[in-house]
C-alpha positions in Angstrom: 0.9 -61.4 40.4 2.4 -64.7 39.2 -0.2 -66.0 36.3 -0.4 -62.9 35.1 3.8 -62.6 34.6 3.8 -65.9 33.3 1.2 -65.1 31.0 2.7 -61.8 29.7 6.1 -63.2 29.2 5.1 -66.2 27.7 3.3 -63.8 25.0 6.1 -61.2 25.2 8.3 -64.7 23.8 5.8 -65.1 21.0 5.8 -61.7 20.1 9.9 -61.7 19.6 10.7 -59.7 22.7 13.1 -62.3 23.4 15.3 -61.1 20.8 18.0 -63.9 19.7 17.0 -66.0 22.5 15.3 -68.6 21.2 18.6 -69.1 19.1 20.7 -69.3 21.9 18.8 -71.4 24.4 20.2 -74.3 21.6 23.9 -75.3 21.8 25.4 -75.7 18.5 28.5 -74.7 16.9 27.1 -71.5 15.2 24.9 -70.2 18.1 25.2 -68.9 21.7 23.6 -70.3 25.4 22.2 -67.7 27.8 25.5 -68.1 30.2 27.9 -67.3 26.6 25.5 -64.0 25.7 27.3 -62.6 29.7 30.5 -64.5 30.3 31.8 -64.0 26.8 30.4 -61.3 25.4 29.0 -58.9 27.6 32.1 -59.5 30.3 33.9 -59.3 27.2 36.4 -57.0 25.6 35.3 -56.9 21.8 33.2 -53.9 22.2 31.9 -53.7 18.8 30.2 -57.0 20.1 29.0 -56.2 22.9 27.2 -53.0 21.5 25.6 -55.8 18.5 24.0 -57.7 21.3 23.0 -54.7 23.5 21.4 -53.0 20.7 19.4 -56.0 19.7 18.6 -56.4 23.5 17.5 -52.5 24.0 16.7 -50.9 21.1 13.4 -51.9 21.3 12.4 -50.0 24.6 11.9 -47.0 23.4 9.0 -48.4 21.8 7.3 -49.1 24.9 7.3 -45.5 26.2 3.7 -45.3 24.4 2.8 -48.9 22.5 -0.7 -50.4 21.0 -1.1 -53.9 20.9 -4.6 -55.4 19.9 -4.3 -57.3 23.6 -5.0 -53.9 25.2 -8.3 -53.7 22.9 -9.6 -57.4 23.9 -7.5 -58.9 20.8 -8.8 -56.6 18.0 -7.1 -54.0 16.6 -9.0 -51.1 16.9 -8.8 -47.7 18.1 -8.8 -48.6 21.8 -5.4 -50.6 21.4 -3.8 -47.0 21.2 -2.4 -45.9 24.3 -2.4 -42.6 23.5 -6.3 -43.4 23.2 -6.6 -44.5 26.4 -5.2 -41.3 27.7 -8.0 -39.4 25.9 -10.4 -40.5 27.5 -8.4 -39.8 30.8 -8.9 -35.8 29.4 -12.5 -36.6 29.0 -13.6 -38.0 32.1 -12.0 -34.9 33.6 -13.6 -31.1 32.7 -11.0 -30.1 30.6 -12.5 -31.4 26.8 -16.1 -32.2 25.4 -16.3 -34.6 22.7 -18.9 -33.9 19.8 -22.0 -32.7 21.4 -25.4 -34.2 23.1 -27.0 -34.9 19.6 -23.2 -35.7 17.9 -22.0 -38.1 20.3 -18.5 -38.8 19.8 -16.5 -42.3 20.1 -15.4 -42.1 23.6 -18.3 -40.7 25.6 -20.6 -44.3 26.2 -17.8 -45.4 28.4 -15.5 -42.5 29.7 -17.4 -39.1 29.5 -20.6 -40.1 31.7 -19.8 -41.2 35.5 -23.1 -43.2 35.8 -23.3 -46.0 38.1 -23.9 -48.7 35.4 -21.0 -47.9 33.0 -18.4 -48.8 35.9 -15.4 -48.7 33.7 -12.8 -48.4 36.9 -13.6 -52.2 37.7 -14.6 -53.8 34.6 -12.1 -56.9 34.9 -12.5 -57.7 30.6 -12.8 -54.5 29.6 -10.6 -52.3 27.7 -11.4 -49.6 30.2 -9.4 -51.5 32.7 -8.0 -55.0 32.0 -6.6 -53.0 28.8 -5.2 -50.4 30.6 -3.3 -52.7 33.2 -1.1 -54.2 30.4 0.5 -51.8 29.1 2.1 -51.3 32.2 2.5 -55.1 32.8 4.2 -55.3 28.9 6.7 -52.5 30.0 8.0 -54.2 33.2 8.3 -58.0 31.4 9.8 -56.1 28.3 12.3 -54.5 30.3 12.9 -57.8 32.5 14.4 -60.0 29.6 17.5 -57.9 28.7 18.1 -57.0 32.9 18.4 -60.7 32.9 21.5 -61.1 31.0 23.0 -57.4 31.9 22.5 -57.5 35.6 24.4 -60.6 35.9 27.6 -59.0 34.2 30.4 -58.8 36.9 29.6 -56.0 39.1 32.8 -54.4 39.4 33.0 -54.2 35.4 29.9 -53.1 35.3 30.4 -50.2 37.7 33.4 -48.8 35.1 31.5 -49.5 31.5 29.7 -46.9 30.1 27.8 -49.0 27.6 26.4 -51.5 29.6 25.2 -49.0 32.0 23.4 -47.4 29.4 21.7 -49.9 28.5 20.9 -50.9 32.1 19.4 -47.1 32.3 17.4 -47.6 29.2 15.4 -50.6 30.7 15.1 -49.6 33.7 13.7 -46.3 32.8 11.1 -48.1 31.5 10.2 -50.9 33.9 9.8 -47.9 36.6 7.5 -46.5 34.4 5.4 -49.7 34.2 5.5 -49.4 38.1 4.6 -45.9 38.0 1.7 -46.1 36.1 0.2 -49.4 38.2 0.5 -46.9 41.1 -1.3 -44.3 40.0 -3.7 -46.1 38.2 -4.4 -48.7 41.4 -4.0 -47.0 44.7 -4.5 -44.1 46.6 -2.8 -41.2 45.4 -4.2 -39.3 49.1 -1.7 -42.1 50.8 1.2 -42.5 49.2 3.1 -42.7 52.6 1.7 -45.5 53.7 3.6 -48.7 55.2 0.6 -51.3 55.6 -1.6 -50.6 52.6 -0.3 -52.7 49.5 1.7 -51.5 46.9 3.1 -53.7 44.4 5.4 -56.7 43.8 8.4 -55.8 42.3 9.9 -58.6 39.7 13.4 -58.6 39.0 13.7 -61.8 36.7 13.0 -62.5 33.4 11.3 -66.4 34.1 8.2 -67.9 35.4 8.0 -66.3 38.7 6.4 -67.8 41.7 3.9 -65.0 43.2 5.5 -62.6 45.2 4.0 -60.2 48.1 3.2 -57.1 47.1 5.3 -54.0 48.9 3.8 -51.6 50.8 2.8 -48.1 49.3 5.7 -46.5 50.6 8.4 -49.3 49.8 7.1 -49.4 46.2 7.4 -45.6 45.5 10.5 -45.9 47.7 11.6 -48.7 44.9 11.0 -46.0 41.6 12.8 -43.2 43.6 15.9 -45.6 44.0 15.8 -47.0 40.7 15.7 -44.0 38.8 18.0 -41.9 40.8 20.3 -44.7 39.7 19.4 -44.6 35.9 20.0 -41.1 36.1 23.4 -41.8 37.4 23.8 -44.5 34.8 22.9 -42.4 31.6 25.5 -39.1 33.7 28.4 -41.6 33.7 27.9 -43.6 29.9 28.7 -41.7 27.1 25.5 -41.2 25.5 24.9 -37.3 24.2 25.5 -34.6 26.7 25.5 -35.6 30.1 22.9 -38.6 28.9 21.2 -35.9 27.3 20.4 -36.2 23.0 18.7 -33.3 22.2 16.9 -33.4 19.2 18.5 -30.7 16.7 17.7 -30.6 12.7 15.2 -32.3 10.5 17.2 -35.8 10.6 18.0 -36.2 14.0 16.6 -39.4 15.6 17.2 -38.2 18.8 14.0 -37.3 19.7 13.5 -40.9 20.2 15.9 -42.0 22.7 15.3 -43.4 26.0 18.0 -40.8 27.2 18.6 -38.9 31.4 15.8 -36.3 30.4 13.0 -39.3 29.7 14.3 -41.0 33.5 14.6 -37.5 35.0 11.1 -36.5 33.4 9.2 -39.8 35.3 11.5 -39.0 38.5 9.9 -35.3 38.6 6.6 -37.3 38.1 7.0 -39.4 40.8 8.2 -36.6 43.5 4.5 -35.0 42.6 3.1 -38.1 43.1 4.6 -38.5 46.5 4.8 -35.0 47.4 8.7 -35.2 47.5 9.0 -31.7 45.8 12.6 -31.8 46.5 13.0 -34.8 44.0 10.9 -33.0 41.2 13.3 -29.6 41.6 16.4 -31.2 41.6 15.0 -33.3 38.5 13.0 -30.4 36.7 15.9 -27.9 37.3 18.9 -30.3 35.5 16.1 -30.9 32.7 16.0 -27.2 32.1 19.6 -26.9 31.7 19.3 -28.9 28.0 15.9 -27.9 27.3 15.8 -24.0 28.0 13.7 -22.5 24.7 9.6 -22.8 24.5 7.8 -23.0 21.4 7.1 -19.8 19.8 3.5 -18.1 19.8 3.7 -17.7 15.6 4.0 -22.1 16.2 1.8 -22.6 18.6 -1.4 -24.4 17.3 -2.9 -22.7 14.4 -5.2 -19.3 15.2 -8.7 -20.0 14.7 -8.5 -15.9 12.9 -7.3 -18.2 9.8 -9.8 -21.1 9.7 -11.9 -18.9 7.1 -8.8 -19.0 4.8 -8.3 -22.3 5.1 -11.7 -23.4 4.8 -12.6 -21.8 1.9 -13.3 -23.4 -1.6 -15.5 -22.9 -4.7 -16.9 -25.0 -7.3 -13.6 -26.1 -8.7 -11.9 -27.1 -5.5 -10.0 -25.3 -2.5 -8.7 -21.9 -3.1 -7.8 -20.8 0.1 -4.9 -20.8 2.4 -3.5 -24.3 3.6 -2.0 -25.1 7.1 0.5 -27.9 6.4 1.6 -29.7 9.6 5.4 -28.2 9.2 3.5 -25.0 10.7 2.6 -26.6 13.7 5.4 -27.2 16.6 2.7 -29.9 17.7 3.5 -31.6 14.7 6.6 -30.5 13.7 10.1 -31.0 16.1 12.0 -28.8 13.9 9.6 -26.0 15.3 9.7 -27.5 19.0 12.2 -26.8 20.8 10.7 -28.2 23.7 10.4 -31.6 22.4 11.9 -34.1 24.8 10.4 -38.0 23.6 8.6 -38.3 20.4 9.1 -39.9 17.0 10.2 -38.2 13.9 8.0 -38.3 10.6 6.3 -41.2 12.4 2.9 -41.2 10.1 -0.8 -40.3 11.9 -0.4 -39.6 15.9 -3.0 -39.5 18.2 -3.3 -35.5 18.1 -3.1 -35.9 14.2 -5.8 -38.3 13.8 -8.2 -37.5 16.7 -7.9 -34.2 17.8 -7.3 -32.5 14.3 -10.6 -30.4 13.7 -10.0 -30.1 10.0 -10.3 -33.7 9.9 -13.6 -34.6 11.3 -17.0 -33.3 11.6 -19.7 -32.9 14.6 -19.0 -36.0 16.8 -15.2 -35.8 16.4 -14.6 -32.0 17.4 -13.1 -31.3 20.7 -13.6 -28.1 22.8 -12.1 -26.5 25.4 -14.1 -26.5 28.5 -15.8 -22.9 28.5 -14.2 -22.8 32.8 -11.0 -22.9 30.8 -11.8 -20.2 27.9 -12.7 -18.0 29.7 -9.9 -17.2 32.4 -7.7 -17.0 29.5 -6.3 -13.7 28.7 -6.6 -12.0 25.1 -3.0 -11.8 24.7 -2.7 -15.4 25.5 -1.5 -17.7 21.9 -3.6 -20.8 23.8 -6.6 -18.8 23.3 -6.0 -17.4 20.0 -6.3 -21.2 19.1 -9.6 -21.7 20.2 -12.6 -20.5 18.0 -14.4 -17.4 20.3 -18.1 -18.5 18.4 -19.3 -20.9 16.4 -18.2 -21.4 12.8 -20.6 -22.0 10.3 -20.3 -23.8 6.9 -17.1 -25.7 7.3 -16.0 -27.8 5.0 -15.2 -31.6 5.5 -12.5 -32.7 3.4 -12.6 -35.6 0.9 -12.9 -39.1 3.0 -11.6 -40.9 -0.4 -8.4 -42.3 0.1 -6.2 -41.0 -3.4 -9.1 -38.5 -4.5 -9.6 -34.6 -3.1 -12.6 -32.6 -3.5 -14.7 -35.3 -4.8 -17.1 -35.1 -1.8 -17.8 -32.7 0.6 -20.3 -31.6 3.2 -20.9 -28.2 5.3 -20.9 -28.1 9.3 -21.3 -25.4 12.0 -18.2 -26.4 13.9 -18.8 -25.0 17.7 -17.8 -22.5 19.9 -14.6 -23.4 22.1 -13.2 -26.2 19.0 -9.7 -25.9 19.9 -7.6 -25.8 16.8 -4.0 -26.5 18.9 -3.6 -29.3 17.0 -5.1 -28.7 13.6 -3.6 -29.0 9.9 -5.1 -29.2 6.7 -2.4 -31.6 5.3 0.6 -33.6 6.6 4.3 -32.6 6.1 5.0 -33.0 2.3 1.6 -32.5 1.2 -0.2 -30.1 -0.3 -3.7 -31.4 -0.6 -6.8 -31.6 2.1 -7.1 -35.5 2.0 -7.2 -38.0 4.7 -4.2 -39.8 3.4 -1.9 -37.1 4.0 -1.2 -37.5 7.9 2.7 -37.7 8.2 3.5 -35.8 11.1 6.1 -35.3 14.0 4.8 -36.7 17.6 5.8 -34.8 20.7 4.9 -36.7 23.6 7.2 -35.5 26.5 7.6 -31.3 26.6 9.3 -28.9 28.2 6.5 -27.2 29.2 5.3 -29.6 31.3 8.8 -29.5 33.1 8.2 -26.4 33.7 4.5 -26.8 35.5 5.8 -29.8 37.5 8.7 -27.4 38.8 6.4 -24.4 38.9 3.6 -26.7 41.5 6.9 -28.0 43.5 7.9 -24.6 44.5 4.2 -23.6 45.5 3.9 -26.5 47.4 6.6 -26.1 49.2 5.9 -22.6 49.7 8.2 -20.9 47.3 6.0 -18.4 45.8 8.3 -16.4 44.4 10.0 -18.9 42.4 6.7 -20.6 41.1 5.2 -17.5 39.5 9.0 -17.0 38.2 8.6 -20.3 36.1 4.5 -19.5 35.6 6.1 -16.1 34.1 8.8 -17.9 31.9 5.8 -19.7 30.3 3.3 -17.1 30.1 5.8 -14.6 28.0 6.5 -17.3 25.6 2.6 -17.6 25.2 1.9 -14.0 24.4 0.9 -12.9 21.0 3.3 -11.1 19.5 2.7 -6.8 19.5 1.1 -7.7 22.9 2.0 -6.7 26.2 4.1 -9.7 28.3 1.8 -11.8 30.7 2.7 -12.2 33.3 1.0 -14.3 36.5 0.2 -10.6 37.8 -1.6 -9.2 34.9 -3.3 -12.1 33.2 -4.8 -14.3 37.0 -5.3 -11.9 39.4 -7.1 -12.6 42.4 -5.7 -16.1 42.3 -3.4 -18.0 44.5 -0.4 -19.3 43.4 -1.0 -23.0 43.4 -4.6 -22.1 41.9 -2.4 -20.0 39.2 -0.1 -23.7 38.8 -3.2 -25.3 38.4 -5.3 -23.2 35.8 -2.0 -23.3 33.7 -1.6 -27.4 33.8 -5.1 -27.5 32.4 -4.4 -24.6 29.7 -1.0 -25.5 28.4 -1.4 -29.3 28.5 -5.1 -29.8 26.8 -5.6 -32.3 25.1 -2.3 -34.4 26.0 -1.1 -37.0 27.7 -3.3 -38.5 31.1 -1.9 -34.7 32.8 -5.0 -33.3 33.4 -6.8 -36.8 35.0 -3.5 -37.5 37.9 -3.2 -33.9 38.1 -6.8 -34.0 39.6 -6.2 -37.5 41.5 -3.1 -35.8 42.7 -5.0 -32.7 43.9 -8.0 -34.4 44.8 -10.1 -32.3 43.6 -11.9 -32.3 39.8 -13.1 -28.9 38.4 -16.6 -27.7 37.7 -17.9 -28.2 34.0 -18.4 -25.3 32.0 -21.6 -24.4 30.3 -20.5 -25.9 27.3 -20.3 -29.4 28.9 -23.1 -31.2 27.6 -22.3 -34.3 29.6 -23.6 -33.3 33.6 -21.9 -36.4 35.5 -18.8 -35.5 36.4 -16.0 -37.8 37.7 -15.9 -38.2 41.2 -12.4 -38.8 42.7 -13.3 -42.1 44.3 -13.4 -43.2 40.5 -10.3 -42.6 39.9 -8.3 -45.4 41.3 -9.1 -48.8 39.8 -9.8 -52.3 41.2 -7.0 -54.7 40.3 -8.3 -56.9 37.3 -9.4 -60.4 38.9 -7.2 -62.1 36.5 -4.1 -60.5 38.3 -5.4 -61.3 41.6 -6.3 -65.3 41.0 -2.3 -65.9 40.3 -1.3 -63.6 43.4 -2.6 -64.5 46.5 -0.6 -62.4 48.3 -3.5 -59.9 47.3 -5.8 -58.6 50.3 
C-alpha cells in the first residue's frame, strides 16, 4: 500500500489537510515546529490553546463522513465525484430501485444497473466505478492520520485523564475505522470474515511517507476496527462532549447534527458486528444508541403521499395554482421533523436525495421506482407505501429548468407506476416557488431507523425471535397511517420468518439510502428477484460484489498476493 499513501498524503498536503503545518515545519520567532505543537501545547496547561489547535486539527473530519472530490471522478467534477452518488448506484445494481425506464435511460444504468460481462465495473483499475470508490476510503484514513500524529504522541498518562484530547483522538479515529471499514467490505469476502490467512489490510498509524507494510489477515483487520472503536466509544463516554458523547440534534439552530460524536462511532461498531457476525457487539452498540435516540419520524412526515401529487401538480395558464410541498414537510429533508436524525448537515444546500431522487424535479430518465417485489408486500396501512404512486400518473408537470424564472417553460409526462415520492418537494426550505434553484434542504445520513434494523437482524440471528419482531414492531407502529389499525410483524408479513421479516423491512424503510441495501445483500449472500417492473433483466450476481484492488494500490505494495 505504500505509493498509494504517499501519493494521497502528498495530495492531502496540497489540499490544506495539513492544517498549520506547513507554518510550523519553519522555525522562526512567530511560528511553531511539529515537537512545540505536543510538548508545549498539547502537553500543556493553557487549555483555551490547546482547544485552538485541536479544533484546527479535527474540525475538519466531520467532513469526511461523506466527501466529493473531483479525484474520485478521474479529476473532473462531475456527478460521480459525489459519494453519496456512488452509493446510488450501490441501490441500483441491487433490485431494490429502477432508474428511468428501457426507452428513458437514466444516468447511472450504462455502468451499474446491467451486470454484463463487458461493463466489468468491480475491476476497472481507472474507473470511477472502482479506482474512485477506493479513495474515499484511502482520503479518510490519511485525513485522520495527520492530527493522530501530533495527539498520539502526547504523554500517555495525561492523555488517559484529559477529556479534550481524547475527544479529539475519538473523532479521528472514528473516521480512519471507517476508511477501514469500507475497504473491507468493498475488497474481500464478506462470506469469510473469520479468516486468519486470507489478506486483510495494512493498517497505517503514521502521518509520513510509509514504507509498504503487510497487509493483516481478515480476522486481525476486523479485529483492529472492533478494538479501535470500542476505544473511541470509551473516549467520547469519558470527555465531556454532550451527554455521555452524545449531541443530539434539538431546534432549528443546532449544529449538532454534524458532530463526529459516541452515536456516529457506535453506529459503524453495530455495522461492523453485522459484518462479522459478532451480534453481541451490534446489541450492546444498537441498544446504548437507542437510549439518546428513542422517537421515529412521524407517518404525517414521512415522505410526501403520492394521494397529493394532483394538488401539487396542478397549474393553469397563468402559473401553478395548486398545493406546494416545501421541503420543511419532509423529515427527509427537514431535522426539525426527524427525530431520528443521528449525522447530517443543517441547511446544507442540494443533497443527494434532494437533487437525484426528488421526482418533482426531473422527468422520464430521472424517476426512481420502487421495485414492484417491494410494493407489493407492503401493507395498506403502511406510510412507506402511501409514498409510492399505486398507477401511473399522467400529465405531470416539469417545473421551470431556468435558473431565476418559474413557469416560463414547461412540459407534460406520464410519471410511472411504483415512482417513490419519499423524497420529493416542490421547493426547498424558504421557498415558495417550483424552480430548480430552490434546493436548500436538511441532509439525514445516519438514522435511527436503521439502528433499529441492525438490532432487530442481531437478535434473529442469534435466535432471539421475540426480541426482533419487538424492534420490527416498534418500527412498524410508527409507520402506520394514522385512523389505521397498528402493524404489527403479525398482521402486516405473515407467513414469513423472522429474519425474512428483518430483511423485507431493511429494503422497505432504507430505499433509496445509503450503500444498505447492496452489503445488506453481500452480507446475506443472497440478492433478491427483480420485480416486473424491472426493465433491466441482469441482475447482480454476488461474486460481483467484492472488487479487485486497483493495480495502482498493488504496484506500491508488494506485500499483495
Amino acid at each position: 500500500m505504500k505509493l498509494r499513501y504517499k501519493n494521497i498524503l502528498f495530495a492531502a498536503a496540497l489540499l490544506g489537510l495539513t492544517g498549520c503545518n506547513g507554518d510550523l515545519d519553519v522555525q522562526n520567532p512567530n511560528g511553531f515546529s511539529d515537537d512545540d505543537i505536543t510538548e508545549k501545547i498539547l502537553n500543556g496547561t493553557d487549555e483555551a490553546k490547546k482547544k485552538m489547535v485541536l479544533e484546527g486539527m479535527v474540525n475538519n473530519m466531520q467532513n469526511y463522513i461523506l466527501s466529493a472530490n473531483a479525484a474520485f471522478a478521474n479529476g473532473f467534477s462531475n456527478s460521480e465525484q459525489y459519494e453519496y452518488n456512488q452509493e446510488l448506484w450501490r441501490s441500483l445494481q441491487v433490485s431494490d430501485m429502477v432508474e428511468g425506464s428501457e426507452v428513458y435511460k437514466g444516468s447511472w444504468v450504462t455502468y451499474y444497473t446491467n451486470d454484463e460481462a463487458t461493463l466489468q465495473w468491480w475491476n476497472r483499475d481507472q474507473a470511477v466505478s472502482n479506482y474512485g470508490y477506493y479513495l474515499g476510503p484511502v482520503y479518510r484514513i490519511s485525513a485522520a492520520l495527520h492530527p493522530l500524529l501530533y495527539i498520539n504522541k502526547t504523554d500517555s498518562v495525561a492523555l488517559a485523564k484529559d477529556q479534550l484530547l481524547r475527544q479529539y483522538r475519538a473523532q479521528c479515529n472514528t473516521i480512519k475505522a471507517l476508511g477501514y471499514i469500507q475497504l473491507m467490505e468493498r475488497y474481500t469476502d464478506m462470506q469469510d470474515v473469520n479468516s486468519t490467512t486470507k489478506q486483510g489490510w495494512p493498517i497505517y498509524d503514521e502521518w509520513k511517507y510509509n514504507n509498504p507494510k503487510q497487509p493483516l489477515s481478515v480476522k486481525a483487520t476486523w479485529d483492529w476496527i472492533k478494538t479501535t472503536l470500542k476505544q473511541c466509544v470509551a473516549d467520547f463516554k469519558f470527555s465531556a462532549l454532550g451527554t455521555e458523547g452524545y449531541t443530539v440534534a434539538k431546534g432549528s439552530d443546532d449544529d449538532n447534527i454534524h458532530d463526529i460524536d459516541c452515536g456516529v462511532a457506535q453506529y459503524e461498531l453495530a455495522r461492523t458486528g453485522l459484518d462479522t457476525k459478532d451480534y453481541a457487539l451490534t446489541i450492546a452498540a444498537c441498544e446504548d444508541i437507542l437510549k439518546h435516540y428513542p422517537n421515529l419520524i412521524s407517518a404525517d412526515n414521512y415522505g410526501m403521499k403520492a394521494t397529493l401529487l394532483k394538488d401539487v401538480n396542478s397549474r393553469n395558464d397563468k402559473g401553478w395554482n395548486g398545493t406546494t410541498f416545501n421541503a420543511d414537510q419532509n423529515a427527509f429533508f427537514n431535522i426539525d421533523k426527524n427525530p431520528e436524525a443521528m449525522w447530517g448537515t443543517k441547511r446544507g444546500g442540494s443533497s443527494c436525495y434532494f437533487g437525484n431522487l426528488n421526482p418533482l424535479f426531473h422527468s422520464m430518465s430521472g424517476w426512481y421506482q420502487v421495485d414492484a417485489n417491494i410494493y407489493n408486500k407492503l401493507s395498506d396501512n403502511d406510510c412507506r407505501k402511501a409514498c409510492i404512486l399505486p398507477s401511473d400518473f399522467e400529465n405531470f408537470n416539469q417545473y421551470s429548468t431556468q435558473a431565476g424564472k418559474t413557469d416560463t417553460t414547461w412540459y407534460k409526462y406520464t410519471m410511472p407506476k411504483y415512482t417513490s415520492l419519499k423524497f420529493a418537494a416542490s421547493e426547498g426550505i424558504g421557498y415558495t416557488n417550483h424552480s430548480h434553484e430552490a434546493t436548500t434542504s436538511d441532509l439525514v445520513y445516519m438514522r435511527a431507523s436503521t439502528v433499529r434494523l441492525m438490532l432487530a437482524e442481531a437478535y434473529a440471528q442469534t435466535n432471539q425471535e421475540a426480541k426482533a419482531k419487538e424492534q420490527l414492531n416498534i418500527l412498524l407502529a410508527a409507520r402506520t397511517l394514522p385512523g389505521k389499525p397498528t402493524m404489527t410483524c403479525d398482521n402486516s408479513m405473515q407467513g414469513m420468518t423472522v429474519m425474512d421479516m428483518v430483511k423485507l423491512q431493511w429494503r422497505i424503510e432504507t430505499w433509496g439510502e445509503a450503500d444498505w441495501a447492496f452489503y445488506n445483500c453481500k452480507r446475506w449472500n443472497e440478492v433478491p428477484a427483480r420485480g416486473a417492473n424491472q426493465w433491466s433483466k441482469n441482475a447482480i450476481s454476488i461474486n460481483r460484489m467484492t472488487w479487485e484492488i486497483p493495480t495502482k494500490e498493488r504496484q506500491g505494495n508488494s506485500y499483495w498476493e
